[in-house]
N, CA, C and O atoms as a Tinker XYZ file with bonds, in Angstrom:
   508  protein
     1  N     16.078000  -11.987000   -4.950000    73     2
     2  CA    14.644000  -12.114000   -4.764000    64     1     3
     3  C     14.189000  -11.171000   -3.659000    63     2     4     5
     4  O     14.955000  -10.838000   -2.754000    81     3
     5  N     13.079000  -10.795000   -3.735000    73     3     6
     6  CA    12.021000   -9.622000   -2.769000    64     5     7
     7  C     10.975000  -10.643000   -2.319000    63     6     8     9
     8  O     10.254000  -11.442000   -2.915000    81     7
     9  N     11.210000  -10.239000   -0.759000    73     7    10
    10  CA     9.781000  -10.500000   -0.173000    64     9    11
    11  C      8.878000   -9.398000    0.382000    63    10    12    13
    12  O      9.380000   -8.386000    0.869000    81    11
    13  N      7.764000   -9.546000    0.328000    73    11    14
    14  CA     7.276000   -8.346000    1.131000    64    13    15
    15  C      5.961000   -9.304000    2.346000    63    14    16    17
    16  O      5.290000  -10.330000    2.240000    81    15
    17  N      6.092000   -8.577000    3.075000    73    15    18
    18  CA     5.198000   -9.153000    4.316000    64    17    19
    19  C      4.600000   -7.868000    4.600000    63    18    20    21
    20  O      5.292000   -6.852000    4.548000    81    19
    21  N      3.001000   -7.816000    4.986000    73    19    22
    22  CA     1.830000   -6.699000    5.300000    64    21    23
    23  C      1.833000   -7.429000    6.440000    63    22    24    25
    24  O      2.151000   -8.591000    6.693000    81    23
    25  N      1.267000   -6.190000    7.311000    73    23    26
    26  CA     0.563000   -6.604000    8.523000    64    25    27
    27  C     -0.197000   -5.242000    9.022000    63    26    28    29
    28  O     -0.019000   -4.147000    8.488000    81    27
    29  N     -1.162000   -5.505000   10.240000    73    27    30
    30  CA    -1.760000   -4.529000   10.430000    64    29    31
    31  C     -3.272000   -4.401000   10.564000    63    30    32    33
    32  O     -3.885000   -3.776000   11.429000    81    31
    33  N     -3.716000   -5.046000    9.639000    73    31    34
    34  CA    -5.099000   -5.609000    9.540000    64    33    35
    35  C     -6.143000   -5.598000   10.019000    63    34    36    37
    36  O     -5.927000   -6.259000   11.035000    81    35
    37  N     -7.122000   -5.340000   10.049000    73    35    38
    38  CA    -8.456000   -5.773000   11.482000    64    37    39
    39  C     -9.637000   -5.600000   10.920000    63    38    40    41
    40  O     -9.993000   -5.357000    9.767000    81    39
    41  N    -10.304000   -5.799000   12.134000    73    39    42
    42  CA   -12.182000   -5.199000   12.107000    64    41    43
    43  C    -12.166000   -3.558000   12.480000    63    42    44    45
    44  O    -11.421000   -3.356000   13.439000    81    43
    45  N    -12.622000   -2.681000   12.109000    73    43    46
    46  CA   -12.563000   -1.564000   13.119000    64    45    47
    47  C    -14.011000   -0.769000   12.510000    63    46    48    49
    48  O    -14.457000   -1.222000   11.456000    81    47
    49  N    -14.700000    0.330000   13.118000    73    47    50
    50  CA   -15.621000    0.857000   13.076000    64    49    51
    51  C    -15.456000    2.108000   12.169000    63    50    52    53
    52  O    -14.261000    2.250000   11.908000    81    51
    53  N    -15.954000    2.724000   11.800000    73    51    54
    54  CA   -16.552000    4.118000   10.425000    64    53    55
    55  C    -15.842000    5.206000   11.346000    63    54    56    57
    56  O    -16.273000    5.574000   12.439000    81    55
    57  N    -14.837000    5.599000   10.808000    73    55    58
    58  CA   -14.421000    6.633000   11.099000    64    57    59
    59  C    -13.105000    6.923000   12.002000    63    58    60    61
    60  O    -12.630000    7.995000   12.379000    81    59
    61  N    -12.556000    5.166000   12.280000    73    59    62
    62  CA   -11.654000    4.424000   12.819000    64    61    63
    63  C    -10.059000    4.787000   12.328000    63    62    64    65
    64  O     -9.956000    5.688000   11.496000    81    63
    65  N     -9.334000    4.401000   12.606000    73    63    66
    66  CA    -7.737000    4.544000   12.198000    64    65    67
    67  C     -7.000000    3.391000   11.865000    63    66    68    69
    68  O     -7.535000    2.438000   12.432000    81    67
    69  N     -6.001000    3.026000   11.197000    73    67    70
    70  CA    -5.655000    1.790000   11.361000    64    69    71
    71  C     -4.263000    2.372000   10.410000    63    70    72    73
    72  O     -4.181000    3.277000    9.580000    81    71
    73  N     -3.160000    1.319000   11.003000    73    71    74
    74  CA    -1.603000    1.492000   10.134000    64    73    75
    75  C     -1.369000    0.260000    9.701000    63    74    76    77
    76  O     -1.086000   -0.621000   10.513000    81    75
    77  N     -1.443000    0.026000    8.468000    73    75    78
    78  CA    -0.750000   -0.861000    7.639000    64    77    79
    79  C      1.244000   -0.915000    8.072000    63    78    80    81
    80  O      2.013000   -0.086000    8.559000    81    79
    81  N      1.378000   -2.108000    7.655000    73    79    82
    82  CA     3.003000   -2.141000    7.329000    64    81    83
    83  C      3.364000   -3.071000    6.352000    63    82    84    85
    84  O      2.911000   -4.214000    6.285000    81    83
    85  N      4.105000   -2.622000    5.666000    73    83    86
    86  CA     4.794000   -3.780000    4.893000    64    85    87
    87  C      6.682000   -3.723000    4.675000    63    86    88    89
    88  O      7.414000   -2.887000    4.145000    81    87
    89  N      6.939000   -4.952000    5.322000    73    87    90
    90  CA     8.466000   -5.165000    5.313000    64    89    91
    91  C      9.103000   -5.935000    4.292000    63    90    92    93
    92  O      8.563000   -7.025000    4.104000    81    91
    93  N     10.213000   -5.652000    3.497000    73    91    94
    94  CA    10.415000   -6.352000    2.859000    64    93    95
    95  C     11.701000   -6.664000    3.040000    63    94    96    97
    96  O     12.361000   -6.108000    3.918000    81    95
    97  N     11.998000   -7.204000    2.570000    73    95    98
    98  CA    13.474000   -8.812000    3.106000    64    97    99
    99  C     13.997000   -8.792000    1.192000    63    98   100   101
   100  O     13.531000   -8.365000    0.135000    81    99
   101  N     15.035000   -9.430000    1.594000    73    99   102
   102  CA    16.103000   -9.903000    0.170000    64   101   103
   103  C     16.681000   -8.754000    0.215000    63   102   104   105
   104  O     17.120000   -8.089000    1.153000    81   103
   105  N     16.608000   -8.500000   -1.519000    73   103   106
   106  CA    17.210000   -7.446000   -2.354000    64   105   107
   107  C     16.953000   -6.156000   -2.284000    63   106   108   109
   108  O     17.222000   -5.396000   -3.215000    81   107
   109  N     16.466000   -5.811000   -1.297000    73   107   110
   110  CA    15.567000   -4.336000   -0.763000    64   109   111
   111  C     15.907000   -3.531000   -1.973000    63   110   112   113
   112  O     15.141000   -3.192000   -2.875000    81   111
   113  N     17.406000   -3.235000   -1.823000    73   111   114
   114  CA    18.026000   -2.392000   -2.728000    64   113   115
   115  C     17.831000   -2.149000   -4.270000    63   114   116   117
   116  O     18.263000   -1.136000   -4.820000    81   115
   117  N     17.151000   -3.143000   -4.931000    73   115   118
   118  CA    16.730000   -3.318000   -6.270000    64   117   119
   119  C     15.380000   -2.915000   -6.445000    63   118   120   121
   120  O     14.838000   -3.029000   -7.545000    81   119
   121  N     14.618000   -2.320000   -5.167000    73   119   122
   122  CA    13.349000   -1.826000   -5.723000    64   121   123
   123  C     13.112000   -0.815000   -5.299000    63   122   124   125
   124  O     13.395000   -0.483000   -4.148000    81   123
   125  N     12.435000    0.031000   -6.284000    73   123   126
   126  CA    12.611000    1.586000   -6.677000    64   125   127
   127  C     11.217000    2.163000   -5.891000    63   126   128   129
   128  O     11.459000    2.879000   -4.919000    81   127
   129  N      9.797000    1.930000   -6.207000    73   127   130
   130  CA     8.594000    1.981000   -6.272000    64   129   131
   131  C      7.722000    1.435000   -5.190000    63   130   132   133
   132  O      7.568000    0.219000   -5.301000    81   131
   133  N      6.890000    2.173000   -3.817000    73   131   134
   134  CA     6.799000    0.540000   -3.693000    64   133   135
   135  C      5.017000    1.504000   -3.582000    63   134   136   137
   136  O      4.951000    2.730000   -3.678000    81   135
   137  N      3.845000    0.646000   -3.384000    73   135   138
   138  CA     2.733000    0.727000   -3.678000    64   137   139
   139  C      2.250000   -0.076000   -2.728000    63   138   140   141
   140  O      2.713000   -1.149000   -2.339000    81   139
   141  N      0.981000    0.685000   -2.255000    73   139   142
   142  CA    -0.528000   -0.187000   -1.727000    64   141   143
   143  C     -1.571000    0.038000   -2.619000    63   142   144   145
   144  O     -2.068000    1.058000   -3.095000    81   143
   145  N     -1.889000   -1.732000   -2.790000    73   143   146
   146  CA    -3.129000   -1.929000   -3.766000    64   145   147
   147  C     -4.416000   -2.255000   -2.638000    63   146   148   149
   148  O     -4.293000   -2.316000   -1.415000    81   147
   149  N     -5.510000   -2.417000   -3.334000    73   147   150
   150  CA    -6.674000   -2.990000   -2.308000    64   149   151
   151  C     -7.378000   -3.773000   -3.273000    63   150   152   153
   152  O     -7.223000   -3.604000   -4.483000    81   151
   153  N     -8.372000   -4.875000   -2.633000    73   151   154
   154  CA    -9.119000   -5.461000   -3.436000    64   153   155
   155  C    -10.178000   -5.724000   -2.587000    63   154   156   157
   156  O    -10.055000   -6.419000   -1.578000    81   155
   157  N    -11.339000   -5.144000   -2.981000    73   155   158
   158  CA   -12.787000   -5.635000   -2.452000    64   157   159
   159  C    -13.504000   -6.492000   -2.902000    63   158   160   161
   160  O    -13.512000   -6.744000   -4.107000    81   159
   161  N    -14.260000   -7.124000   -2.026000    73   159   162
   162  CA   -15.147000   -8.378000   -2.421000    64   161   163
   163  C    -15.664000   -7.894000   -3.622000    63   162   164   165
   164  O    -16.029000   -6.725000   -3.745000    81   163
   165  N    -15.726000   -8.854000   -4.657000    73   163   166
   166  CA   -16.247000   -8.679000   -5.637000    64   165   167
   167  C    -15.650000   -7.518000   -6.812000    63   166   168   169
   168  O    -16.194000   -7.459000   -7.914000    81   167
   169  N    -14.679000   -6.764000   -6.519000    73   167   170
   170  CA   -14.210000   -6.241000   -7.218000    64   169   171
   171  C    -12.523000   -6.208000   -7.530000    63   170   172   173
   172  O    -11.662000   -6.903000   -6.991000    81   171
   173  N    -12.382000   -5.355000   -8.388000    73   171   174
   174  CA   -10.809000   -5.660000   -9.640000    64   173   175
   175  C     -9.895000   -4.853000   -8.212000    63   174   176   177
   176  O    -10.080000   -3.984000   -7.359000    81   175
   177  N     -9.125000   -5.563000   -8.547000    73   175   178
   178  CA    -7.601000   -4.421000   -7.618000    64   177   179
   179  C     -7.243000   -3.250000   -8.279000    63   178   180   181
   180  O     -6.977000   -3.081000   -9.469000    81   179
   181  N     -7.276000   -2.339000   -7.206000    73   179   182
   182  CA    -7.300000   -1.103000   -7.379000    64   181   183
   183  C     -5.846000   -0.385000   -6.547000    63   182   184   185
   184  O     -5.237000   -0.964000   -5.647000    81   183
   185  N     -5.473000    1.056000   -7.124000    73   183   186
   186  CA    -4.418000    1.012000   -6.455000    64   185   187
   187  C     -4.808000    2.404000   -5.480000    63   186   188   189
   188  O     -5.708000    3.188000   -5.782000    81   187
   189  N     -3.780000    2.558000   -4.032000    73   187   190
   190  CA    -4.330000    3.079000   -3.432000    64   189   191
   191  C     -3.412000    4.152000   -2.697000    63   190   192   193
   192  O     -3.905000    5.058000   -2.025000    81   191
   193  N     -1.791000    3.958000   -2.904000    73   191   194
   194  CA    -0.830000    4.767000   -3.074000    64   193   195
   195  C      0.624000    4.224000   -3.058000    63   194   196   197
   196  O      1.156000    3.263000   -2.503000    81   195
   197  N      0.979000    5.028000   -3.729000    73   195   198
   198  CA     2.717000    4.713000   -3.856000    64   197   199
   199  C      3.681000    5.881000   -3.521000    63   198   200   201
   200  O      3.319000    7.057000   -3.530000    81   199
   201  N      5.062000    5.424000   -3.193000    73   199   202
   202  CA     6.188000    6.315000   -2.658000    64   201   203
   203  C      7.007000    5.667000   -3.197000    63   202   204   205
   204  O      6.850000    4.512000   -3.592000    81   203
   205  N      7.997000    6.332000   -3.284000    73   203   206
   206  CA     9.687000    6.265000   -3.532000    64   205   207
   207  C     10.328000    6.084000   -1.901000    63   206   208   209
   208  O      9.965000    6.436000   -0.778000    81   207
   209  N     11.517000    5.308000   -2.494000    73   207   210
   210  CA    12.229000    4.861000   -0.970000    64   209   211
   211  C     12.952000    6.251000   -0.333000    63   210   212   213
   212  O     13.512000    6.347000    0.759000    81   211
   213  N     12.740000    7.420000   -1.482000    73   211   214
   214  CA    13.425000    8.517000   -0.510000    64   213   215
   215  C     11.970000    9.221000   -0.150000    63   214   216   217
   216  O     12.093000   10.354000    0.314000    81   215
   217  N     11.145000    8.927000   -0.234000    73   215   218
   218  CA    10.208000    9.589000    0.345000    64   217   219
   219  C      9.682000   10.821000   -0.391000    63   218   220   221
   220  O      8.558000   11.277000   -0.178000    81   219
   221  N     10.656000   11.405000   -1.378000    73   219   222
   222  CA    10.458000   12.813000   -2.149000    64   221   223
   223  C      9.285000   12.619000   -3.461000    63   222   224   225
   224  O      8.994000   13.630000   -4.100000    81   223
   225  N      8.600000   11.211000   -3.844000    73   223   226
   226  CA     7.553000   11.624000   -4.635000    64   225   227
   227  C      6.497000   10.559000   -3.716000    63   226   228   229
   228  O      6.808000    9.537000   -3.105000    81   227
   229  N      5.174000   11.199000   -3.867000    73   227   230
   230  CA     3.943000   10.029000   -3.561000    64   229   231
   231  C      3.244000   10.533000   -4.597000    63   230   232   233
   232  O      3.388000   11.511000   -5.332000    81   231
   233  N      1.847000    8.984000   -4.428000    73   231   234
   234  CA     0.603000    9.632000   -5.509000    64   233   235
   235  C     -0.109000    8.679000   -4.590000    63   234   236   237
   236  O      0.497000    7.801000   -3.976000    81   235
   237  N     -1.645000    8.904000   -4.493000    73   235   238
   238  CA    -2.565000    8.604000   -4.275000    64   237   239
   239  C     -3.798000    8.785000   -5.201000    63   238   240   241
   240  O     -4.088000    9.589000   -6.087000    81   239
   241  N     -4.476000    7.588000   -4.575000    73   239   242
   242  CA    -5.861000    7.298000   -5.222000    64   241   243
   243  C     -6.743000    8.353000   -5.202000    63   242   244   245
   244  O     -6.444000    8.659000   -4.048000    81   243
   245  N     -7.756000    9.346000   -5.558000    73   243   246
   246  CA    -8.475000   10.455000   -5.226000    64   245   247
   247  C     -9.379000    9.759000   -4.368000    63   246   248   249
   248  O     -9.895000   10.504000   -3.534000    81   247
   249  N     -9.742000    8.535000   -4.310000    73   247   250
   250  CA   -10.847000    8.109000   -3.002000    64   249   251
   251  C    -10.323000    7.930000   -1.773000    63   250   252   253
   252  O    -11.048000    7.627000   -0.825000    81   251
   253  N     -8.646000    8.144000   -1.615000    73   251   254
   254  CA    -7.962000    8.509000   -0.479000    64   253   255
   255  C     -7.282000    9.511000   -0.195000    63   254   256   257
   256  O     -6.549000    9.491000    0.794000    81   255
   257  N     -7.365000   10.422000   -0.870000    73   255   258
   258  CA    -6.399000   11.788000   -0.821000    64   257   259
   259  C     -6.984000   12.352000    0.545000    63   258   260   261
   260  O     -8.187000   12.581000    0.672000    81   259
   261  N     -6.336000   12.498000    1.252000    73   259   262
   262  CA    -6.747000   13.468000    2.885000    64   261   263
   263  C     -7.083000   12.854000    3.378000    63   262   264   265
   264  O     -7.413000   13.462000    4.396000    81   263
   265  N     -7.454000   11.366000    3.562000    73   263   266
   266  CA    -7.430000   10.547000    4.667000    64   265   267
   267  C     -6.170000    9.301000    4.855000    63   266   268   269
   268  O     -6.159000    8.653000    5.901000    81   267
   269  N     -5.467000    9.117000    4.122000    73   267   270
   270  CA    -4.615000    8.088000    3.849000    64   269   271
   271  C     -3.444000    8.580000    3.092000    63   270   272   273
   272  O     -3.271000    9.041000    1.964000    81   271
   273  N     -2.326000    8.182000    4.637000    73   271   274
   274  CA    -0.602000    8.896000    4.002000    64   273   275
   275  C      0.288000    7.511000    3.910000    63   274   276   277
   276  O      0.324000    6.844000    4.944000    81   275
   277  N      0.681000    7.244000    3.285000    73   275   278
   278  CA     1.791000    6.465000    2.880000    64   277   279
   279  C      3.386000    7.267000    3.311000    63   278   280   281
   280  O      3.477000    8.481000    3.489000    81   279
   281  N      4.143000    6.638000    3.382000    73   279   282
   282  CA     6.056000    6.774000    3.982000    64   281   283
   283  C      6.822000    5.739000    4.309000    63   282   284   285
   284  O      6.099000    4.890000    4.831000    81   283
   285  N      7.860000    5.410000    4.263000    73   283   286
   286  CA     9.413000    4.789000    3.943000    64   285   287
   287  C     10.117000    5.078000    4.605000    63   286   288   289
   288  O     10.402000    6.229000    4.938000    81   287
   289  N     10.626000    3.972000    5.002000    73   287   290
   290  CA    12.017000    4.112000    5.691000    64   289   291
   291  C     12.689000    3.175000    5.510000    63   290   292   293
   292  O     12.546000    2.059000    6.011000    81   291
   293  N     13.983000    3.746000    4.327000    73   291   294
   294  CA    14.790000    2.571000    3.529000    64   293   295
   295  C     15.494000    1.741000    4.893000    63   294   296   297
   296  O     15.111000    0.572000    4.882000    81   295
   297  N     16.048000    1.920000    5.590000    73   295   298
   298  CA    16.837000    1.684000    6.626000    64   297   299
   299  C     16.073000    0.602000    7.364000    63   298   300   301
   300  O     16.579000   -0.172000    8.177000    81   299
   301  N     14.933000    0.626000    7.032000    73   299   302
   302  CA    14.221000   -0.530000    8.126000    64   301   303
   303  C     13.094000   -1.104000    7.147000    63   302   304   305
   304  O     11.998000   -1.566000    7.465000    81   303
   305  N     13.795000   -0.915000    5.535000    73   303   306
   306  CA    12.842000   -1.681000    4.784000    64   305   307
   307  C     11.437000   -1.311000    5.176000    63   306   308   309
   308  O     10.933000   -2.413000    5.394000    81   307
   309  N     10.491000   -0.384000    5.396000    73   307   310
   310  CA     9.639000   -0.551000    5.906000    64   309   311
   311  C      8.824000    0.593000    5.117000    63   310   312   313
   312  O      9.335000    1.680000    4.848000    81   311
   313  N      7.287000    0.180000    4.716000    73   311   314
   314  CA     6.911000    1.178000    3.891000    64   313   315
   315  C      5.410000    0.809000    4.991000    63   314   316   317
   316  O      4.901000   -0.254000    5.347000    81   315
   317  N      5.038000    2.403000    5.294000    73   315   318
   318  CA     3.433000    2.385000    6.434000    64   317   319
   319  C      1.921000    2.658000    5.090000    63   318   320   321
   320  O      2.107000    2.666000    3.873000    81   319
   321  N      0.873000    2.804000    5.614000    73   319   322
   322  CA    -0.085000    3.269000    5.249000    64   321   323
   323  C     -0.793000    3.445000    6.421000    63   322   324   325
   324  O     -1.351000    2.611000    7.134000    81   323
   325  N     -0.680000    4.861000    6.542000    73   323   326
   326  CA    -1.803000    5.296000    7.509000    64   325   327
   327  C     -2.980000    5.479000    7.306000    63   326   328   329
   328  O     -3.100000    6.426000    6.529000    81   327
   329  N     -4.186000    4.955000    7.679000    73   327   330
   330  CA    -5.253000    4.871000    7.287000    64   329   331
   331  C     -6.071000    5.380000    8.373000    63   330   332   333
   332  O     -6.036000    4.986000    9.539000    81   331
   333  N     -7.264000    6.850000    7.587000    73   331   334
   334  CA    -7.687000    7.763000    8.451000    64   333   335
   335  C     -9.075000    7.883000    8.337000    63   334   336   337
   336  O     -9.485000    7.099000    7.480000    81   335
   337  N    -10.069000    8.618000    8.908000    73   335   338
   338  CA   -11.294000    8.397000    8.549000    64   337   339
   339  C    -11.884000    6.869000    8.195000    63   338   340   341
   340  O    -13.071000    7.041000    7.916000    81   339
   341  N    -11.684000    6.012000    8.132000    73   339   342
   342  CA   -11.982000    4.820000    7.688000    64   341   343
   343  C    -13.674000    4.866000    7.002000    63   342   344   345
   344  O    -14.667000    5.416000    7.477000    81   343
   345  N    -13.545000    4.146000    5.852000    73   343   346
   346  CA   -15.373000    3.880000    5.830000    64   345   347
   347  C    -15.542000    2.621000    5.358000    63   346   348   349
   348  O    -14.714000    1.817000    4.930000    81   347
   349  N    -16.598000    2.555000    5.476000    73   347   350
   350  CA   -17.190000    0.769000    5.344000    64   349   351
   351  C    -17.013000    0.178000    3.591000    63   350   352   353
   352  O    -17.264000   -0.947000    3.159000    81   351
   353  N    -16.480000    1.433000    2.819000    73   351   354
   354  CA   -16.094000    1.038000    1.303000    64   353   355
   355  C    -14.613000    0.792000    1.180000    63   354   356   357
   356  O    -14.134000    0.433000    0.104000    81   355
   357  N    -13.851000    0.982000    2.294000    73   355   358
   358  CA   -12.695000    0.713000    2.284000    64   357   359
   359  C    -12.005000   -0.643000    2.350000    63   358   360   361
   360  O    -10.951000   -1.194000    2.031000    81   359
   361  N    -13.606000   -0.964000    3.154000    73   359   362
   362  CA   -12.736000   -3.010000    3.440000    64   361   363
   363  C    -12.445000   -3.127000    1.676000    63   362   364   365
   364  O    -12.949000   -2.574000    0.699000    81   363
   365  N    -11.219000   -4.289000    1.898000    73   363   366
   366  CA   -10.624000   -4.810000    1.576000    64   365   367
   367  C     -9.247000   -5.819000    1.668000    63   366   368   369
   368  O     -8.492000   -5.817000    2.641000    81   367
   369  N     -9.097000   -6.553000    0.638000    73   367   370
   370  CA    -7.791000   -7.283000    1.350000    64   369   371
   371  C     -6.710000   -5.862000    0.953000    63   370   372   373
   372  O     -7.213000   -5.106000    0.123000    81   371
   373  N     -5.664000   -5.560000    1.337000    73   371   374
   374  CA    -4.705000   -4.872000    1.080000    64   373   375
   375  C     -3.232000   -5.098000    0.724000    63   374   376   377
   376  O     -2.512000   -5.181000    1.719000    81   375
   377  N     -2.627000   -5.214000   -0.425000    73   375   378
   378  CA    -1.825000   -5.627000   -1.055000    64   377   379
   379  C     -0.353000   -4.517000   -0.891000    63   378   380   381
   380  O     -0.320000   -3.374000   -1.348000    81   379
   381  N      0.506000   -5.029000   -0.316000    73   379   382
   382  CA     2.082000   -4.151000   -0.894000    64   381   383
   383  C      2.397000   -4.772000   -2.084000    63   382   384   385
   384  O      2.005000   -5.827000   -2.583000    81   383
   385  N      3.396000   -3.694000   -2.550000    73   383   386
   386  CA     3.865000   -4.280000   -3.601000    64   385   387
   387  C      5.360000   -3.206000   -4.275000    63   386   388   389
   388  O      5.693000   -2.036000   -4.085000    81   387
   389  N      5.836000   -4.144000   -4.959000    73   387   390
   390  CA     7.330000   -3.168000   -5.675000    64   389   391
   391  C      7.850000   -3.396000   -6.899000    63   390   392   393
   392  O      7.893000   -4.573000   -7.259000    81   391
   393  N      8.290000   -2.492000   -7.689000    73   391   394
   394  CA     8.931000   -2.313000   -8.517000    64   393   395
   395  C     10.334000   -2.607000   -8.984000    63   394   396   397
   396  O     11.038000   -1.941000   -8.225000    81   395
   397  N     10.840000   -3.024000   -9.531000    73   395   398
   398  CA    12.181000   -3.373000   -9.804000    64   397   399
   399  C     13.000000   -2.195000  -10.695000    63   398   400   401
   400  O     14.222000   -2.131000  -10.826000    81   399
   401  N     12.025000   -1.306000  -11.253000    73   399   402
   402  CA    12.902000   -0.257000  -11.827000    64   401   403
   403  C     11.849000    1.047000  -11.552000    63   402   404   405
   404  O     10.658000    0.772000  -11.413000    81   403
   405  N     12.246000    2.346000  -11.480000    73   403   406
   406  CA    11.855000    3.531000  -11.472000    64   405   407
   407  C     10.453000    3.665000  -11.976000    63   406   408   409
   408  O     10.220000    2.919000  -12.927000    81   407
   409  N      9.364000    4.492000  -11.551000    73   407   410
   410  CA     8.520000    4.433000  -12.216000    64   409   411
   411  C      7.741000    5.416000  -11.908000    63   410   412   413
   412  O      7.647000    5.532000  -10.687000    81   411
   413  N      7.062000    6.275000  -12.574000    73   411   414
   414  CA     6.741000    7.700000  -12.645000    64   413   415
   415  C      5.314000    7.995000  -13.073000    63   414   416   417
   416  O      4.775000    7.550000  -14.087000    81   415
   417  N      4.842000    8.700000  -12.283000    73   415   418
   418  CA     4.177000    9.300000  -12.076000    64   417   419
   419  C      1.979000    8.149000  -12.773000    63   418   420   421
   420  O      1.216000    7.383000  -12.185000    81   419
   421  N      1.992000    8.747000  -14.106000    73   419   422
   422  CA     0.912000    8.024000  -14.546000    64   421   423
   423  C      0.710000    7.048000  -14.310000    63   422   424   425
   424  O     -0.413000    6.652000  -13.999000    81   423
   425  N      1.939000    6.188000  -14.393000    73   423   426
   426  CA     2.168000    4.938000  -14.441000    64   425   427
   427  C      2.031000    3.788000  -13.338000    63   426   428   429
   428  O      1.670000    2.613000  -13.400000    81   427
   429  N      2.567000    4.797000  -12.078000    73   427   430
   430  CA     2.172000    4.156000  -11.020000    64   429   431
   431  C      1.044000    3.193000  -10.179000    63   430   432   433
   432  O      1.166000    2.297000   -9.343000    81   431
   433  N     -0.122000    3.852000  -10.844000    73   431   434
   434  CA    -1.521000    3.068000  -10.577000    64   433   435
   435  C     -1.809000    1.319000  -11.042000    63   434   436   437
   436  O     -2.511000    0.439000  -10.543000    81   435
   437  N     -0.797000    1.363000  -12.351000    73   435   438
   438  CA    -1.003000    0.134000  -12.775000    64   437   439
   439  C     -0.811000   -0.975000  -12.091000    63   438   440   441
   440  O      0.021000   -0.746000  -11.213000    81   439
   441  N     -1.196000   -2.121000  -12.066000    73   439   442
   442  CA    -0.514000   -2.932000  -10.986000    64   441   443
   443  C      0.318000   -3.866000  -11.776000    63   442   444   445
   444  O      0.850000   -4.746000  -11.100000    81   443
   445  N      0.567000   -3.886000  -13.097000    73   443   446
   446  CA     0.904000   -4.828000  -13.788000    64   445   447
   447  C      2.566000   -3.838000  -14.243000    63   446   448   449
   448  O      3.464000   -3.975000  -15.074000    81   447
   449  N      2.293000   -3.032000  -13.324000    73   447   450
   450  CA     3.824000   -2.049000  -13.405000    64   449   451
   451  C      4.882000   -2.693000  -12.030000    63   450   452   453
   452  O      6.046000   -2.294000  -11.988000    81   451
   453  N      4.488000   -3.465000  -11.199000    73   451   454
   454  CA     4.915000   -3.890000   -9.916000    64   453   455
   455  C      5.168000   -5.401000  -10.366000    63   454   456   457
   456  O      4.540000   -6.176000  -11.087000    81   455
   457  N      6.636000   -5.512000   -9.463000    73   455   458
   458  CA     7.108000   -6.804000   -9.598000    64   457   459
   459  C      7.070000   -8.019000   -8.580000    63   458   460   461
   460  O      7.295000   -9.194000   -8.867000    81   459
   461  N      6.717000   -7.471000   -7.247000    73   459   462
   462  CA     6.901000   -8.148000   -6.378000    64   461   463
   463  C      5.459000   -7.490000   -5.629000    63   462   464   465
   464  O      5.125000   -6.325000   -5.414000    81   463
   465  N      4.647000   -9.081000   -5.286000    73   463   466
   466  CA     3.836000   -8.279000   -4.271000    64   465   467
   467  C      3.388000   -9.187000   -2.704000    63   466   468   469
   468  O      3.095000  -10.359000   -2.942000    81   467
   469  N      3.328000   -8.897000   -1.588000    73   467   470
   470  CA     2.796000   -9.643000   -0.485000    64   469   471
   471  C      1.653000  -10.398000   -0.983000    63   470   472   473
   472  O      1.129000  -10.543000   -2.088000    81   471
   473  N      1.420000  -10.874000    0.317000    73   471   474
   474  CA     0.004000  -11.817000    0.425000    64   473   475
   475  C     -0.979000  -11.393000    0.919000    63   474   476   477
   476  O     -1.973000  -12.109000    1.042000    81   475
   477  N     -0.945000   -9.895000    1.398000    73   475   478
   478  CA    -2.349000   -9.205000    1.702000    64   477   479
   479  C     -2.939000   -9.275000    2.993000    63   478   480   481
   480  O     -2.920000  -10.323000    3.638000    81   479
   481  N     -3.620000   -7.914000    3.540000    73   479   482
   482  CA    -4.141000   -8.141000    4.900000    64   481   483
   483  C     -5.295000   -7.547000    4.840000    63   482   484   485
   484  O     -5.461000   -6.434000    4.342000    81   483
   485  N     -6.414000   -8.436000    5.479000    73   483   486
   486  CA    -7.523000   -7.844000    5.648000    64   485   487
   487  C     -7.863000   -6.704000    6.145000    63   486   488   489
   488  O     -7.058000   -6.393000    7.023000    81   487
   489  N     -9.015000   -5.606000    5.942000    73   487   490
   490  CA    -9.322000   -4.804000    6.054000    64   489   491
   491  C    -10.534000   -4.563000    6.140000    63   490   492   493
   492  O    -10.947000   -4.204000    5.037000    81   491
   493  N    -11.707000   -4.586000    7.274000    73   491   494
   494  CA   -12.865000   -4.495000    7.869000    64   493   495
   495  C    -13.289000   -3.396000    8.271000    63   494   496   497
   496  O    -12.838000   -2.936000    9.320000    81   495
   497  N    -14.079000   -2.835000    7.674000    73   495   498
   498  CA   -14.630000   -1.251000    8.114000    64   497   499
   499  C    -15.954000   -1.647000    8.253000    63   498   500   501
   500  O    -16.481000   -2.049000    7.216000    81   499
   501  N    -16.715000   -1.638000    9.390000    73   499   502
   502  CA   -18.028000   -1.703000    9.660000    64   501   503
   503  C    -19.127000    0.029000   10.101000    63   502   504   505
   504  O    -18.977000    1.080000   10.725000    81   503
   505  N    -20.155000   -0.665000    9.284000    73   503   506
   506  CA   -20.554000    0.740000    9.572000    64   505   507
   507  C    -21.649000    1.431000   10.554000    63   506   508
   508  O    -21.763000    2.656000   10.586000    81   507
């Protein structure tokens, strides 16, 4: 079994910084994929980027490309989201999440492609 735990979370102001984390515990070793989703009030979960545990592929959302880097570090279970520019469309709760087998490229966005996911941390962008 996989756990994943987020943290990181807050209130912060337009144009603010903030680092996500998510650690995961158990079977580390059995998951390939791992992903940040988001979900805003009132709207569907959306995905917002994913990496491989070697770090050699990412993809991102185009409403985060150049402000928001994702990275891994198998060794300490630990997958970041750096979060840059911040804007007030960004709140959301923020979801990790992982894969149990390989998963490439198109596919990645889906969330119904992820097997394991945290319990989410808030995300407050005021403007």
């Amino acid at each position: 079994q996989v756990q994943l735990v987020e943290s990181g979370g807050g209130l912060v102001q337009a144009g603010a910084s903030l680092r996500l984390s998510c650690v995961v515990s158990g079977r580390t070793s059995s998951t390939y994929v791992m992903g940040w989703f988001r979900q805003g009030p009132g709207k569907e979960r959306e995905f917002v980027a994913a990496i491989t545990w070697s770090g050699s592929s990412t993809s991102y959302a185009d409403s985060v490309k150049g402000r928001f880097t994702i990275s891994s570090v198998f060794a300490r279970s630990t997958v970041w989201l750096q979060m840059n520019s911040l804007k007030p469309e960004d709140t959301a709760v923020y979801y990790c999440a992982a894969t149990q087998a390989p998963l490439y490229g198109g596919r990645r966005p889906n969330p119904d492609a992820y097997d394991y996911w945290g319990q989410g941390t808030q995300v407050t962008v005021s403007s």
